[in-house]
N, C-alpha and C positions, 0 to 999 in steps of 0.2 A: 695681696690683691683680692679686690671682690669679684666673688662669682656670682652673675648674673641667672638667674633661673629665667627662662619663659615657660610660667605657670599657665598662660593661656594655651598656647601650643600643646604642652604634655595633657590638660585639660582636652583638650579639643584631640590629643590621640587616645586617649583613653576612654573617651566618649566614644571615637568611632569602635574602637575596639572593643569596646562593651557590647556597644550594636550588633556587631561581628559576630561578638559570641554568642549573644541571644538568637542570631536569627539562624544561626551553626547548631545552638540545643534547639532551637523549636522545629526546625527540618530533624533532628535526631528523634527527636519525642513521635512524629507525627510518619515517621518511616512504619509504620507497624500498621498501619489503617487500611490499607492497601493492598496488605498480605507483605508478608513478607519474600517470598518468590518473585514477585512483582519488583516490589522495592530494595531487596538484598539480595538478590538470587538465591536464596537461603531454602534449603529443607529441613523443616522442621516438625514433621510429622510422627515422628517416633520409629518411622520402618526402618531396617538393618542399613546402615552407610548414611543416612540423613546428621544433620548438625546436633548441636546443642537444643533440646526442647523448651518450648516455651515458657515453661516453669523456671526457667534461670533468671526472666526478670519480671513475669507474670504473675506474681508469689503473694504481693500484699494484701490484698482484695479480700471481702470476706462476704462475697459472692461461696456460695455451697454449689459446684459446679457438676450435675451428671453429665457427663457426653453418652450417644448413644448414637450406633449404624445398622441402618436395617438396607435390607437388598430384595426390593418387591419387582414381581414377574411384570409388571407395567405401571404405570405413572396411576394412581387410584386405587391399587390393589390393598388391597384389605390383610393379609395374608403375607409376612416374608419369608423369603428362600432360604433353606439350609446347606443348597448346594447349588452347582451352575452346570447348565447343555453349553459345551460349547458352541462358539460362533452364533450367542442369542441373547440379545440386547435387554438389560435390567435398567430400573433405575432406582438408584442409590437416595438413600433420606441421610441426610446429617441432622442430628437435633444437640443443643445446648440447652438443658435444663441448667434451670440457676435460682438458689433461692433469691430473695431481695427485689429490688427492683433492677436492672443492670438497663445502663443507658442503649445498648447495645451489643451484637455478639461479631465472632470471628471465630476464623476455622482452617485449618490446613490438611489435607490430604490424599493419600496418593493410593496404588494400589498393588500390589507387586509377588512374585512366586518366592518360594524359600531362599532364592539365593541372591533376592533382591534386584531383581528382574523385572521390568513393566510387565503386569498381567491385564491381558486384553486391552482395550483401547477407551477413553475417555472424549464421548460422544460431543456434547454441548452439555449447558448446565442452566438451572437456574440463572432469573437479572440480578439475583445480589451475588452472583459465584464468579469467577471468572478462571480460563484453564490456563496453564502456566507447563515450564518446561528450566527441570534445574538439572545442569550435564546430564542429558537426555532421561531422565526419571518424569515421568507426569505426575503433574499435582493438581489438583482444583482446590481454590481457597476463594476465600471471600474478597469482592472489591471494593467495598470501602465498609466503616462500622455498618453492620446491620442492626436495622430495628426487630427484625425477623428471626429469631431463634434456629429456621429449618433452613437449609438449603439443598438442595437438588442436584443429581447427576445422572444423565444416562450416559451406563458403559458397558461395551459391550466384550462379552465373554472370551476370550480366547478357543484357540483351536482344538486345546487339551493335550491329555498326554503330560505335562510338565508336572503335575500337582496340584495341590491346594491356592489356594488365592488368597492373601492376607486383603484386607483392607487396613490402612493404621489411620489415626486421625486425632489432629491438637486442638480444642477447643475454647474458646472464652468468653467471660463473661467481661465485658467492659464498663467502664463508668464513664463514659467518652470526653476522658481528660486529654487523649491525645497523646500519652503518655505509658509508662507502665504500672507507676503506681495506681494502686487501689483496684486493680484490677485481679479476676481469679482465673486460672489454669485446671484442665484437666483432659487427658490422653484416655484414647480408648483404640481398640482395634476388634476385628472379629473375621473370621478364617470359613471361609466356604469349601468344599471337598468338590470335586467332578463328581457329576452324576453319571450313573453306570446305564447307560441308555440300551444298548445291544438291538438295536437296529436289524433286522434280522426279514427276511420274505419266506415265512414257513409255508405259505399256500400256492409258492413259485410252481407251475407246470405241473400241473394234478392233472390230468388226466381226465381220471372219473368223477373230477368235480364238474357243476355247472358253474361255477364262480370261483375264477384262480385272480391274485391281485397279489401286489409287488413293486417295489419301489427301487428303480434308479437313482442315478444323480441328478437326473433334471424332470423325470419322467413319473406314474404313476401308473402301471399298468394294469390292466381291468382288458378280465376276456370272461365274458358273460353271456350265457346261451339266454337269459331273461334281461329285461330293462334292470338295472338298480337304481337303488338311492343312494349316495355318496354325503355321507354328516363330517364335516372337519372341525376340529376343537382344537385350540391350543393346550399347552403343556397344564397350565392352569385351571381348564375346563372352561374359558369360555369359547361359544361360538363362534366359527370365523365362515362358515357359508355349508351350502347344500347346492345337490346337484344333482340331475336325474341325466339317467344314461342311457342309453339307448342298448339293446343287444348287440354283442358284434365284439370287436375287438380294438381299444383303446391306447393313444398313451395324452396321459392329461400334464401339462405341462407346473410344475409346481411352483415355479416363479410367478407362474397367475392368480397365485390363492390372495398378494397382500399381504403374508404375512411371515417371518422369518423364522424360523427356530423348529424345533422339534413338536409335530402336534402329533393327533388319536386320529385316527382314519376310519370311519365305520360305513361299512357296503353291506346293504340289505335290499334284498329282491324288493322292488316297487309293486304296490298291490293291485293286484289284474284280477277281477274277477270273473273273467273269461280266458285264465289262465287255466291250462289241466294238469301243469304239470308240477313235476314236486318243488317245493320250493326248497332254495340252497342254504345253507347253514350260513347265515352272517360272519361279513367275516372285521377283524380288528385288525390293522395295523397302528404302529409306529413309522411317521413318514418325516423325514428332514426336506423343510424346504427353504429355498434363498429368496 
């Protein structure tokens, strides 16, 4: 007996099927643009319990890739931090150095204590970043290929006490095939310590001073037989205000200052030249404000 084949039909399933498969690789290719957190729920940042690193299919490329994380006191600062006050809000630079030309970059990253625990919290980010959440670990990674090598993060400090703070972070350099090939890989991380602040009111309830000052939890206390001047500075040295005081006995509220984290406090008698009497030793603190 003869067997009949319909060549058209197996034609016509094998075209759809081919279709299938195409448009099944090119959603596979095109999952990584996005971040992968995003698109796989995937971590792949290099920190302790995160997945397989980018480098398993990120390899071919020849992209020369530096990655690099700096953690500046504010958005413009000139200067990165070696260490963190806790509960004081940084923000984080990501950079992808890359020789070549590379059509675009990408980036994953998270932030976490030795035992691979979220360290502090992950503010807002950069418009090319976007913040993400894989079984409760935060990440910031990029939203789609970047043209832009840097991306941006403010986070803010933990409360302390726990340790060191890793930052880990995957970096790439793409050829925006959509794809993995020809693209290049490279991981970095870098470890902040607590800074040793000791917060401290040595000039509390003197007596034989004319200027005792001291700092609560919410408060700034200033008890001053002369007017003063009150200079506030951030941790960094920049200015954050002044204030002239009146004689008497104060408490100045430190939620009012603007500005959050640990600053220099400096009170010095206001110059009276109808003043007689001796003027008071200036005095410095260390004040925590919210």
């Amino acid at each position: 007996m003869m067997r009949i084949t319909n060549t058209e039909g197996t034609a016509a399933r094998m075209s759809a099927f081919t279709g299938m498969a195409l448009i099944f690789g090119a959603l596979a290719l095109m999952s990584h643009h996005n971040g992968v957190a995003e698109e796989q729920n995937k971590d792949r940042t290099g920190a302790p319990g995160s997945q397989q690193p980018c480098s398993a299919c990120h390899n071919s490329g020849s992209y020369d890739v530096t990655p690099s994380i700096s953690v500046y006191p504010f958005e413009g600062a000139d200067t990165p931090v070696t260490t963190f006050v806790p509960f004081t809000e940084y923000y984080v630079v990501f950079e992808v150095d890359a020789s070549g030309a590379p059509a675009g970059y990408g980036f994953q990253a998270t932030a976490v204590f030795g035992n691979g625990d979220n360290a502090g919290t992950f503010i807002s980010c950069t418009d090319n970043a976007q913040l993400e959440d894989v079984n409760g670990r935060h990440i910031v990674e990029q939203n789609d290929l970047s043209p832009s090598n840097t991306f941006g993060l403010f986070w803010g400090a933990p409360a302390g006490g726990e340790g060191p703070v890793t930052f880990y972070a995957s970096m790439l350099a793409s050829n925006g095939a959509y794809g993995n090939t020809g693209d290049s890989y490279a991981g970095t991380l870098i470890t902040l310590d607590e800074a040793v602040t000791n917060i401290e009111c040595p000039d509390c309830l003197d007596a034989d001073e004319s200027l005792n000052a001291w700092a609560s939890d919410e408060f700034l206390h200033i008890e001053n037989r002369e007017a003063v001047t009150l200079d506030v500075y951030a941790l960094d040295g920049r200015w954050v205000r002044s204030e002239q005081v009146p004689a008497g006995k104060h408490q100045l509220a430190l939620s009012a200052w603007g500005s959050r984290g640990l600053h220099i406090v400096h009170i010095s008698e206001t110059a009276d030249a109808n003043s007689t009497s001796r003027a008071s030793t200036p005095r410095t603190l260390r004040v925590w404000a919210d």
